[in-house]
Backbone and ligand atoms as CSV (ligand in chain L), in Angstrom:
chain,resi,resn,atom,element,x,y,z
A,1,UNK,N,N,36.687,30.621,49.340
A,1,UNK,CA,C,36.045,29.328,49.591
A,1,UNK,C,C,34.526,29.462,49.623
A,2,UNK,N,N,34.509,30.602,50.260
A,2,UNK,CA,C,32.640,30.913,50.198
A,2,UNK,C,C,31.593,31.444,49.109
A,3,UNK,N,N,33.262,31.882,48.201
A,3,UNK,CA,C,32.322,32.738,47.138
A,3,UNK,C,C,31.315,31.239,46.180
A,4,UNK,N,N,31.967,29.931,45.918
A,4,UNK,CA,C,31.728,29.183,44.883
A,4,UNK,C,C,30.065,28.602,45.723
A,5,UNK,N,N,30.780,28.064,46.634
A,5,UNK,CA,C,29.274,27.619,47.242
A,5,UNK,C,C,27.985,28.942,47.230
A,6,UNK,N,N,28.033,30.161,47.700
A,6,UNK,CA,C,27.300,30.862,47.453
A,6,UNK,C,C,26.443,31.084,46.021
A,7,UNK,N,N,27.695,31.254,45.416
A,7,UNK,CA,C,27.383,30.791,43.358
A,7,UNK,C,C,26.331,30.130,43.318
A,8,UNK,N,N,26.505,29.196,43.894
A,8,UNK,CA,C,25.287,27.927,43.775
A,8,UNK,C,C,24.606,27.199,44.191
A,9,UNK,N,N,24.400,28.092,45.465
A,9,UNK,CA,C,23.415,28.476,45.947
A,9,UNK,C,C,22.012,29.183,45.069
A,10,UNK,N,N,22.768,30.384,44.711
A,10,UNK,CA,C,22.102,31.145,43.657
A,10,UNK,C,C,21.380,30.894,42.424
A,11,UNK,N,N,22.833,29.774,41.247
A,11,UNK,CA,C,21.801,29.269,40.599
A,11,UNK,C,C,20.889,28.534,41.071
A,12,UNK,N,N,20.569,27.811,42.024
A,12,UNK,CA,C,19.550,26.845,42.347
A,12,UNK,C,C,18.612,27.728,42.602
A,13,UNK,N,N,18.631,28.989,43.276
A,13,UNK,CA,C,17.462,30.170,43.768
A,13,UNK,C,C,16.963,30.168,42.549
A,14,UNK,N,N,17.516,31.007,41.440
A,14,UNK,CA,C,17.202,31.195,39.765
A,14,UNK,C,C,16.639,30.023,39.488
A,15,UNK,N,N,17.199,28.516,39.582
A,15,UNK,CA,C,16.220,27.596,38.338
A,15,UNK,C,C,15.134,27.261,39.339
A,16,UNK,N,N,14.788,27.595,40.429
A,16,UNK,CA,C,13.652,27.426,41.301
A,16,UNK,C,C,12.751,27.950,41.245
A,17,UNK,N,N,13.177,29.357,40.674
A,17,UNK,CA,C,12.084,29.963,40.251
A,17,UNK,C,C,11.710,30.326,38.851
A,18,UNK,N,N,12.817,29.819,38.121
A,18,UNK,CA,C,11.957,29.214,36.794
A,18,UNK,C,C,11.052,28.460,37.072
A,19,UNK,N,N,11.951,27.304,37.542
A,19,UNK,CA,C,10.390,26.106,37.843
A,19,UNK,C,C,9.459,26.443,37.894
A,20,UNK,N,N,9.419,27.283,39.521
A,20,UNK,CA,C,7.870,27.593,39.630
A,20,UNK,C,C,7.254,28.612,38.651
A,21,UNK,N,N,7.929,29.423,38.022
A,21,UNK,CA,C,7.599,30.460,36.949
A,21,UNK,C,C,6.093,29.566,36.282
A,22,UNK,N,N,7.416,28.954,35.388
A,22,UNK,CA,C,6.745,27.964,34.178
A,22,UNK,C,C,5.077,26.664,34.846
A,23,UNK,N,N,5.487,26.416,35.886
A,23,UNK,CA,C,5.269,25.508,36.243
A,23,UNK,C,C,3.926,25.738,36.772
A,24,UNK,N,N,3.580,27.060,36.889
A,24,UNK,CA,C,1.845,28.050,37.184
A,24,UNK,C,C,1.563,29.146,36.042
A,25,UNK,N,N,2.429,28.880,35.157
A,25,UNK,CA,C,2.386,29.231,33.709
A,25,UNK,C,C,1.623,28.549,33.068
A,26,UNK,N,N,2.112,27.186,33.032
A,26,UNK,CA,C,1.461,25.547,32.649
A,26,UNK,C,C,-0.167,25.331,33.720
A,27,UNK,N,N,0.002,25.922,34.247
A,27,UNK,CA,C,-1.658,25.726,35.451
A,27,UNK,C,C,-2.314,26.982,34.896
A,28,UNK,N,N,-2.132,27.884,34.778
A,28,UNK,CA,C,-2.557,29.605,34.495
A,28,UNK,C,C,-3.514,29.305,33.044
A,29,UNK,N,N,-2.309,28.415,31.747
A,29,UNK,CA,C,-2.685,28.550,30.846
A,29,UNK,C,C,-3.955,26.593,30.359
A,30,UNK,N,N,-3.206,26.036,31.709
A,30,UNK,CA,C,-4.196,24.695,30.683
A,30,UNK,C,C,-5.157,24.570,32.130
A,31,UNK,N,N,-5.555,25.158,32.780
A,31,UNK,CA,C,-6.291,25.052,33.975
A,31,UNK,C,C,-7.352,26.119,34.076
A,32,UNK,N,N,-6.684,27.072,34.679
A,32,UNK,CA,C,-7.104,28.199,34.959
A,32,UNK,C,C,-8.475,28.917,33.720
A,33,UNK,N,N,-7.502,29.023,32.758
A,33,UNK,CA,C,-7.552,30.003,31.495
A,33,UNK,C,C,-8.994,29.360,31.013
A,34,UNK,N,N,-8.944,27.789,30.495
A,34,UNK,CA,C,-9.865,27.175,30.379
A,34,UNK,C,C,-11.182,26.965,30.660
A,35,UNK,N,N,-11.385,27.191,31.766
A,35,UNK,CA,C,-11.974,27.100,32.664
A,35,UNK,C,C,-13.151,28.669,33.028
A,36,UNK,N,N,-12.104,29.447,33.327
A,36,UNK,CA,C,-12.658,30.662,33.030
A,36,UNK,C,C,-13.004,31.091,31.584
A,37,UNK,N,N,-12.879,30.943,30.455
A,37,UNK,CA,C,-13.525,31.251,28.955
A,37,UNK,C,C,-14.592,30.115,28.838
A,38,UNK,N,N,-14.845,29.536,29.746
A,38,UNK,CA,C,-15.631,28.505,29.338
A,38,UNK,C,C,-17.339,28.897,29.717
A,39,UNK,N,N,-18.414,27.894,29.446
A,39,UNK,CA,C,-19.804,28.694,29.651
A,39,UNK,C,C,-19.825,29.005,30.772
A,40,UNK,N,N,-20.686,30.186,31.019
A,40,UNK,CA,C,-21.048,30.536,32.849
A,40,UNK,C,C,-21.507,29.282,33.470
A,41,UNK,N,N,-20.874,29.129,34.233
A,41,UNK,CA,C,-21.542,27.913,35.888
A,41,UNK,C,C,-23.227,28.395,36.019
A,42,UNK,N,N,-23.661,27.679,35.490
A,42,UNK,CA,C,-25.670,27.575,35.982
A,42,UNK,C,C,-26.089,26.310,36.649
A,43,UNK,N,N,-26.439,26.689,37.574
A,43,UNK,CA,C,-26.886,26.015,38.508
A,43,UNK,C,C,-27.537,24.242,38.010
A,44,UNK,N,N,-27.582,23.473,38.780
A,44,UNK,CA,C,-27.927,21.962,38.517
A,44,UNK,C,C,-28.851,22.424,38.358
A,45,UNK,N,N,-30.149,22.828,38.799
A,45,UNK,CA,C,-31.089,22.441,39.044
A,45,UNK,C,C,-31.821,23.143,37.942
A,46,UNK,N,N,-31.329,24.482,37.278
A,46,UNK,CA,C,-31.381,24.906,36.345
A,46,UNK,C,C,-31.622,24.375,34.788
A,47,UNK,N,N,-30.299,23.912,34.962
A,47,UNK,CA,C,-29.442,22.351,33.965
A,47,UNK,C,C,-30.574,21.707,33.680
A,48,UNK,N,N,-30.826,21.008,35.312
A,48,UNK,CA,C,-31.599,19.615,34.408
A,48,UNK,C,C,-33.063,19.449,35.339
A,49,UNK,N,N,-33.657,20.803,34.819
A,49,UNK,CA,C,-35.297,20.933,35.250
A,49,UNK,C,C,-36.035,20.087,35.981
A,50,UNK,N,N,-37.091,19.494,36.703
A,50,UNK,CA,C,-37.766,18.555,37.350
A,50,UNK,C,C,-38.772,17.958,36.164
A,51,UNK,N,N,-38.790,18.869,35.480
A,51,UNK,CA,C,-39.767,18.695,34.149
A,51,UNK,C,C,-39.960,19.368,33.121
A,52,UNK,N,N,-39.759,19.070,31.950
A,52,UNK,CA,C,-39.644,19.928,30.852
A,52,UNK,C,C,-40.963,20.386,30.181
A,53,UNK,N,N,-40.743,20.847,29.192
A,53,UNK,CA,C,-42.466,21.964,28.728
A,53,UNK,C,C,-42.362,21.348,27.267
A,54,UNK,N,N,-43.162,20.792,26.858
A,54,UNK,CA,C,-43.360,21.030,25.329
A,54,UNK,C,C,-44.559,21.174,24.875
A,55,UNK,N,N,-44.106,21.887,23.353
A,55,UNK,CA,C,-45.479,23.193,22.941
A,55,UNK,C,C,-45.262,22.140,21.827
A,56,UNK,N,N,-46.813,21.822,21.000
A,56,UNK,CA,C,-46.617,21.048,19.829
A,56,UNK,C,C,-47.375,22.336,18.925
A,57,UNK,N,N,-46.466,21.785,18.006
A,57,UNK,CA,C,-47.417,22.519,16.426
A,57,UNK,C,C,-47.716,21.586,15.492
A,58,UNK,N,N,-49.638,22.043,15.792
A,58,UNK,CA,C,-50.417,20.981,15.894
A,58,UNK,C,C,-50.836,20.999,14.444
A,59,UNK,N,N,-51.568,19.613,13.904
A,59,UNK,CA,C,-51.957,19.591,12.762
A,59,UNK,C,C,-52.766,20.791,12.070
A,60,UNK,N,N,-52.083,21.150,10.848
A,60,UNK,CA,C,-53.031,22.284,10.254
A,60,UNK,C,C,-52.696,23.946,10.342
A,61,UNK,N,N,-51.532,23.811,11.150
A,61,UNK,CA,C,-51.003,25.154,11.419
A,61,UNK,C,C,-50.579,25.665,10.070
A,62,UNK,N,N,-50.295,25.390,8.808
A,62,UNK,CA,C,-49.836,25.632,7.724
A,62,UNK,C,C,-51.257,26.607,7.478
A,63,UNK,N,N,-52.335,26.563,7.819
A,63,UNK,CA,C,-53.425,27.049,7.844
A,63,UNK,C,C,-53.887,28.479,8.260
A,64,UNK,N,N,-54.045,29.209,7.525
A,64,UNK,CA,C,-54.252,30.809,8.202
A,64,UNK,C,C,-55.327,31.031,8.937
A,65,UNK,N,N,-56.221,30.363,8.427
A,65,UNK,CA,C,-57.730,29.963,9.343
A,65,UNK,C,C,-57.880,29.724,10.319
A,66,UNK,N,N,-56.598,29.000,10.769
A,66,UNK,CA,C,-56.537,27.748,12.101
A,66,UNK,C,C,-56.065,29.001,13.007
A,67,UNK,N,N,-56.940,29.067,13.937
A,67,UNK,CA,C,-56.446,29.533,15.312
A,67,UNK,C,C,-55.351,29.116,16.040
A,68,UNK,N,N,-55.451,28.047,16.164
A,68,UNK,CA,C,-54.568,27.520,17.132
A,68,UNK,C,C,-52.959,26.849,16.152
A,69,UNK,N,N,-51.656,27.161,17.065
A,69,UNK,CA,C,-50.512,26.204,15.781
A,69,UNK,C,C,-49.755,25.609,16.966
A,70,UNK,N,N,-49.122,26.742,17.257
A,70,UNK,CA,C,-48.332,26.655,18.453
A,70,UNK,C,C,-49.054,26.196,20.006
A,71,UNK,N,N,-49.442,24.884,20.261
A,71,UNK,CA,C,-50.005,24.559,21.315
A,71,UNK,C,C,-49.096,24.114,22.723
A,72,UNK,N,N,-49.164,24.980,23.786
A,72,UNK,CA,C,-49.206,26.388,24.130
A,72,UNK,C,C,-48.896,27.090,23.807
A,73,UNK,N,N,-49.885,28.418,23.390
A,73,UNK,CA,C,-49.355,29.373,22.663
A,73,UNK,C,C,-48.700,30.199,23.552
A,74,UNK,N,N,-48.833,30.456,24.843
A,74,UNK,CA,C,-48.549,31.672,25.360
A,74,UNK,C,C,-47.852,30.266,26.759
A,75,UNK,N,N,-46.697,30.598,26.905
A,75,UNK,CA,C,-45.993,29.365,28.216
A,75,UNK,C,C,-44.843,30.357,28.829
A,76,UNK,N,N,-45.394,30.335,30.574
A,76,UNK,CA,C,-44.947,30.922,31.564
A,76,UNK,C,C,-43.442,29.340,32.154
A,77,UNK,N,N,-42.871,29.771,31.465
A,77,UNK,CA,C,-41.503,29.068,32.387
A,77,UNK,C,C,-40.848,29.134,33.439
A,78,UNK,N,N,-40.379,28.587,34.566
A,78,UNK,CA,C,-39.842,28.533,36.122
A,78,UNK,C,C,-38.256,28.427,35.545
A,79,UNK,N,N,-36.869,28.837,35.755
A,79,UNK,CA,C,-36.458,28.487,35.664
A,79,UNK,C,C,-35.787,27.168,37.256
A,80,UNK,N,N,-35.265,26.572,36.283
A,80,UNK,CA,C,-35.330,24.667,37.390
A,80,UNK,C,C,-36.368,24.114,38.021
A,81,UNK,N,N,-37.731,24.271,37.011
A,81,UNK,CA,C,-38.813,23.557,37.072
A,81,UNK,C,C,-39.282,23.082,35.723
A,82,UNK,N,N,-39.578,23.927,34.923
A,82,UNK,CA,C,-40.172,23.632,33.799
A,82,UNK,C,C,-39.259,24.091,32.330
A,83,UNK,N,N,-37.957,24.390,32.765
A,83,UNK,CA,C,-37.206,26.048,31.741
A,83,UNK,C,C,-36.396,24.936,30.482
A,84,UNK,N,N,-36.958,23.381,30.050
A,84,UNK,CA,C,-36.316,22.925,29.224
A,84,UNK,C,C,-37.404,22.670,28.544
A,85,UNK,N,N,-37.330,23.100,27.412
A,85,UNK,CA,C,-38.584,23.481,26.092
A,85,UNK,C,C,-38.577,22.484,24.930
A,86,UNK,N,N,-39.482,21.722,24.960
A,86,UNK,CA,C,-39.503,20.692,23.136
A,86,UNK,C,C,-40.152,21.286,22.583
A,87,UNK,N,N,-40.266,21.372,21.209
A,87,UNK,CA,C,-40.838,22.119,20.370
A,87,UNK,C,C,-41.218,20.438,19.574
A,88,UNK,N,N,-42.180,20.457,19.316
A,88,UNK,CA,C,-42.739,18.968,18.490
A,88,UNK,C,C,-43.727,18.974,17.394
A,89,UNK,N,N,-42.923,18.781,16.161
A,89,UNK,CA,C,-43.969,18.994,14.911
A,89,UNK,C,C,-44.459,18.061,15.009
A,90,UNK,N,N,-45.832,18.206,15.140
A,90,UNK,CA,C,-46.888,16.791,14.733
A,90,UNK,C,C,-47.711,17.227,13.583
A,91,UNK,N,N,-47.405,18.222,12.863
A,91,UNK,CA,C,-47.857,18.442,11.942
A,91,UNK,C,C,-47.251,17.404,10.323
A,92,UNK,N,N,-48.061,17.477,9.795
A,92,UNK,CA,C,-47.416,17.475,8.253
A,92,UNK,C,C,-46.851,18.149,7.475
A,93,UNK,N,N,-46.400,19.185,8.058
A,93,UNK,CA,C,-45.569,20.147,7.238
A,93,UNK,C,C,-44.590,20.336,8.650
A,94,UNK,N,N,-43.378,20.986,7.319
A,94,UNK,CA,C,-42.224,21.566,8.353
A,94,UNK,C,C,-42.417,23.133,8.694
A,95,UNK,N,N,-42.273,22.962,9.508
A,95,UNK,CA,C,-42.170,25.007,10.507
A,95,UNK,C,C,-41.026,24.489,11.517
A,96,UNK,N,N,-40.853,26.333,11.844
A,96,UNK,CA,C,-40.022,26.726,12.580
A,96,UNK,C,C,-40.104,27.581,13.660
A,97,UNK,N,N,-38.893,27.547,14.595
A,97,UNK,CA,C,-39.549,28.229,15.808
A,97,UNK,C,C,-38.695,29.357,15.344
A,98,UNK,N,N,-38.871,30.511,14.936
A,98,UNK,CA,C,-38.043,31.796,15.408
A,98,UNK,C,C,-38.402,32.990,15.987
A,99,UNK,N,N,-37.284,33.575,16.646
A,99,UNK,CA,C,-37.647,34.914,17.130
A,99,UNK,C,C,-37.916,35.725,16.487
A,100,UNK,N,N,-39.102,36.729,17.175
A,100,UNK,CA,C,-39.024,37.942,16.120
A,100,UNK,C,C,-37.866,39.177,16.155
A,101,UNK,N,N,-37.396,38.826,17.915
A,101,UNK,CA,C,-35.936,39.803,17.681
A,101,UNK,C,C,-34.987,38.708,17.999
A,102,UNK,N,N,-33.855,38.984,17.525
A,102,UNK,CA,C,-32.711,38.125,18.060
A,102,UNK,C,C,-32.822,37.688,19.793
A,103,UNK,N,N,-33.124,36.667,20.111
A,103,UNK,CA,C,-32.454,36.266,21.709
A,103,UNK,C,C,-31.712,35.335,21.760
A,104,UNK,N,N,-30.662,35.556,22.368
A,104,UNK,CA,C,-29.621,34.304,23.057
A,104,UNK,C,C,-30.189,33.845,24.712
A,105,UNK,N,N,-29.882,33.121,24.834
A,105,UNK,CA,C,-29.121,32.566,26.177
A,105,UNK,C,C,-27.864,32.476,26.405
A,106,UNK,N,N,-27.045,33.016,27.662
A,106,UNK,CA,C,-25.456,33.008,27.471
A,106,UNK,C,C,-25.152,31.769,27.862
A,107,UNK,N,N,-26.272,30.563,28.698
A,107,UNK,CA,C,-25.398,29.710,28.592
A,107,UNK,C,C,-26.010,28.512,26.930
A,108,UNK,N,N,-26.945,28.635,26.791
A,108,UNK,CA,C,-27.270,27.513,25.898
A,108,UNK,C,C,-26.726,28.161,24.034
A,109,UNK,N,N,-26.702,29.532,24.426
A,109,UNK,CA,C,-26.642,30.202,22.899
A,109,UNK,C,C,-27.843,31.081,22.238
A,110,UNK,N,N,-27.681,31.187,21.202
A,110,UNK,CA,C,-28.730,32.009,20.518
A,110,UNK,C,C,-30.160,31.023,20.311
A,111,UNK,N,N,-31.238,31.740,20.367
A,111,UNK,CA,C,-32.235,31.001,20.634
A,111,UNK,C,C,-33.333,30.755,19.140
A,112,UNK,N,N,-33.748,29.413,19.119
A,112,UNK,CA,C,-34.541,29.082,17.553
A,112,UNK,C,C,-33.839,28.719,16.800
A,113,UNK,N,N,-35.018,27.489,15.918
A,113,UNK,CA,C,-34.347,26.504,15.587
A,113,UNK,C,C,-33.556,26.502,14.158
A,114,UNK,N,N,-32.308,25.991,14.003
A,114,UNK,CA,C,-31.422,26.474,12.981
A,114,UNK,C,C,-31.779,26.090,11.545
A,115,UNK,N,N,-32.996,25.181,11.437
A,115,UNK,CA,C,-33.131,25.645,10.066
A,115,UNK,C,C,-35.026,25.249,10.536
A,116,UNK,N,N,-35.649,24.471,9.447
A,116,UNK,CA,C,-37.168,23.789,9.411
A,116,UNK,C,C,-37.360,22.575,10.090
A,117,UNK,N,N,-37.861,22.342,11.232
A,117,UNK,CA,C,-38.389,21.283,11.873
A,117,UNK,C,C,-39.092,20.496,11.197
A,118,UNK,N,N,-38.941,19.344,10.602
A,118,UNK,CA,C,-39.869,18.398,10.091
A,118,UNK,C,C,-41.035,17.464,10.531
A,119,UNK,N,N,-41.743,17.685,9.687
A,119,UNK,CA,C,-42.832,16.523,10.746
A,119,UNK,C,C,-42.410,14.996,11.255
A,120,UNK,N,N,-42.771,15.348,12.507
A,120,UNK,CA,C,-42.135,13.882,13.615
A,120,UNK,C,C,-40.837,14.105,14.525
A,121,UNK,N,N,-40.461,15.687,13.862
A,121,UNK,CA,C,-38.984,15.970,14.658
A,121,UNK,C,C,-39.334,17.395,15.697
A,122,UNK,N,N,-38.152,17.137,16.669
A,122,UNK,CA,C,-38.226,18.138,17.548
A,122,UNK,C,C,-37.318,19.174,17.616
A,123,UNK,N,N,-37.738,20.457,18.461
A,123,UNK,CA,C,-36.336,21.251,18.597
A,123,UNK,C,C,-36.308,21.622,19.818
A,124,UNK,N,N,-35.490,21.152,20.642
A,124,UNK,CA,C,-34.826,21.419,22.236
A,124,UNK,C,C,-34.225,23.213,22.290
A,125,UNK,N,N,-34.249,23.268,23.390
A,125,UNK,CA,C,-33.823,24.992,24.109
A,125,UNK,C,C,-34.144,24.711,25.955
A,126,UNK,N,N,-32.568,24.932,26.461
A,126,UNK,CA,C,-32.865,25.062,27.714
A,126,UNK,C,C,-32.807,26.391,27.990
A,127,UNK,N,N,-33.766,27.356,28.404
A,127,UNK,CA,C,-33.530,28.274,29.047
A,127,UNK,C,C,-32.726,28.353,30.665
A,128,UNK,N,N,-31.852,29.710,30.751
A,128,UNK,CA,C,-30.781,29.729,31.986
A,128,UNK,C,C,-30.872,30.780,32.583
A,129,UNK,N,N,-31.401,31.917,32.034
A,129,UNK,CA,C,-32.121,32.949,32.688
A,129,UNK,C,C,-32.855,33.757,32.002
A,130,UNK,N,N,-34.099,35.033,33.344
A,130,UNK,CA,C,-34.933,35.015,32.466
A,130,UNK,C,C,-35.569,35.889,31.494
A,131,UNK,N,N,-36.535,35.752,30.567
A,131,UNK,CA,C,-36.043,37.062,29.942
A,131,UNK,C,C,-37.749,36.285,28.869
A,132,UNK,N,N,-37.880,37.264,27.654
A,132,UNK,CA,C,-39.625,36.760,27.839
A,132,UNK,C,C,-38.766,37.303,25.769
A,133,UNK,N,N,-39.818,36.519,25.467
A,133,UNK,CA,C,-39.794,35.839,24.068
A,133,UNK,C,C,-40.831,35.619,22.991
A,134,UNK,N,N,-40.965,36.380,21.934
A,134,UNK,CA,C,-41.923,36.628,21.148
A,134,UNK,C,C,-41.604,35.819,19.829
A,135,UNK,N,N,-42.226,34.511,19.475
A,135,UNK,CA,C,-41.580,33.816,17.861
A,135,UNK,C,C,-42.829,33.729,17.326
A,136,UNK,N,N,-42.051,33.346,15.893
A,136,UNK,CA,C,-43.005,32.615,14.793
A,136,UNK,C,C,-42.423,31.675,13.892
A,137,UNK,N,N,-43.234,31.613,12.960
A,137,UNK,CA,C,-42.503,30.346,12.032
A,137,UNK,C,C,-42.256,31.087,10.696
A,138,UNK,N,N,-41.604,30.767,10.407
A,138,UNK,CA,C,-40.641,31.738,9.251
A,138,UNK,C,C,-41.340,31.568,8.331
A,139,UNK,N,N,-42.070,30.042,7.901
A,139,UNK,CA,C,-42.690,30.160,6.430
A,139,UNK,C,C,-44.489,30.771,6.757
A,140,UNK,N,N,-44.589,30.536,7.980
A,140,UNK,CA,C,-46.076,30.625,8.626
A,140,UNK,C,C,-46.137,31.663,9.143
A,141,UNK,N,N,-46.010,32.797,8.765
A,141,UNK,CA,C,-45.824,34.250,9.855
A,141,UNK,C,C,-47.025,34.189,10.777
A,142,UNK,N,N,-48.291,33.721,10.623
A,142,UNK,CA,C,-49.144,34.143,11.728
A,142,UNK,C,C,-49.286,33.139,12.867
A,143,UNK,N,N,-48.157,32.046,12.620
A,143,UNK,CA,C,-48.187,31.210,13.387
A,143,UNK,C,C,-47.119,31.658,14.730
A,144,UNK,N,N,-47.837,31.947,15.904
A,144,UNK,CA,C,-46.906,33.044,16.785
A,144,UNK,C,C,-47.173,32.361,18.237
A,145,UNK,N,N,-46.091,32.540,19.005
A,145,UNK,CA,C,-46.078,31.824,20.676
A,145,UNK,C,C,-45.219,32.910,21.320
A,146,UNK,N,N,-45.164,32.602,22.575
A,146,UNK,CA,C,-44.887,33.655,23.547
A,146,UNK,C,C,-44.397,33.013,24.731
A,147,UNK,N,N,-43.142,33.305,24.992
A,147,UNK,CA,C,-42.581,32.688,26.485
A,147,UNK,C,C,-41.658,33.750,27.190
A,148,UNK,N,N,-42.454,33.327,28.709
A,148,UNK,CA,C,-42.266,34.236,29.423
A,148,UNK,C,C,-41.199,33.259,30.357
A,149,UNK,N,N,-39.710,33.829,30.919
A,149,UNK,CA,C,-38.789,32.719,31.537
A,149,UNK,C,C,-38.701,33.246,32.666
A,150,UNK,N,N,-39.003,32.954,34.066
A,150,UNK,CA,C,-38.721,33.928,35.368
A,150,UNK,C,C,-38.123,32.710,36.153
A,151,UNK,N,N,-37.330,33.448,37.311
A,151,UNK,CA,C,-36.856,32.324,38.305
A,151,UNK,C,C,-37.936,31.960,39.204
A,152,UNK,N,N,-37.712,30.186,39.824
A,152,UNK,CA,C,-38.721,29.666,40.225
A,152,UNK,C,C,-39.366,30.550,41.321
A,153,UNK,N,N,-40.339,30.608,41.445
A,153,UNK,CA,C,-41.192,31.409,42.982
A,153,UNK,C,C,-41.589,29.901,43.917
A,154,UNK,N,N,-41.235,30.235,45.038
A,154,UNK,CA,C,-40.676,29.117,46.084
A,154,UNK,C,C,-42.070,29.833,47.050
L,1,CU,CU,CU,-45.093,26.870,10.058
């Protein structure tokens, strides 16, 4: 008499813990998993700066003569003060911002702009941590800037 009820008892133990098997299987893989492969957590304040920096490249930089292209040439960044960067052709010609060595950011990506900035257009980069940065412009080699990215000093 005891053996049947015990029986099933049992299966119910077994599909209970299927359930829960599957059921943090389904959390593990559409929750969890997600979540963790996803960009590193950087801070708000990081995110979305008090004020952003932009360097223009100014009329005439196509110019080897011209001293000045990249205006600021040389820009000290805070990060979550100043660490979100426009780049703004006001020139008449198109240039570009690139590195002279490869840099990423792990959260925004690899850094410089993916092809020629046109005149009247911009190119955005939030920096997320910090790390110091030597570019130029691909068709303009002597056209050169320098950013230095440190966390804010309080
Ligand atoms: Cu250029």
């Amino acid at each position: 008499m005891s053996a049947p009820t015990s029986s099933h008892a049992y299966g119910i133990g077994v599909i209970a813990i299927i359930v829960a098997l599957s059921a943090s299987i389904v959390f593990y893989t559409s929750f969890y998993l997600p979540e963790s492969l996803a960009k590193p957590s950087v801070d708000e304040h990081v995110l979305h700066p008090v004020s952003q920096t932009i360097i223009k490249m100014i009329e005439g930089s196509a110019n080897p003569e011209q001293q000045d292209n990249y205006v600021p040439k040389l820009v000290n960044l805070q990060l979550g003060i100043d660490n979100h960067v426009i780049w703004d052709n006001v020139d008449n010609t198109p240039h570009t911002v690139t590195p002279d060595h490869r840099a990423e950011d792990s959260y925004s990506g690899p850094f410089g702009s993916p092809g020629v900035i046109m005149p009247g257009d911009q190119y955005e980069f939030t920096f997320t941590e910090p790390q110091e940065i030597e570019y130029h412009c691909e068709p303009h080699p002597w056209m050169k800037g320098h950013l230095i990215v440190t966390k804010a000093r309080f």
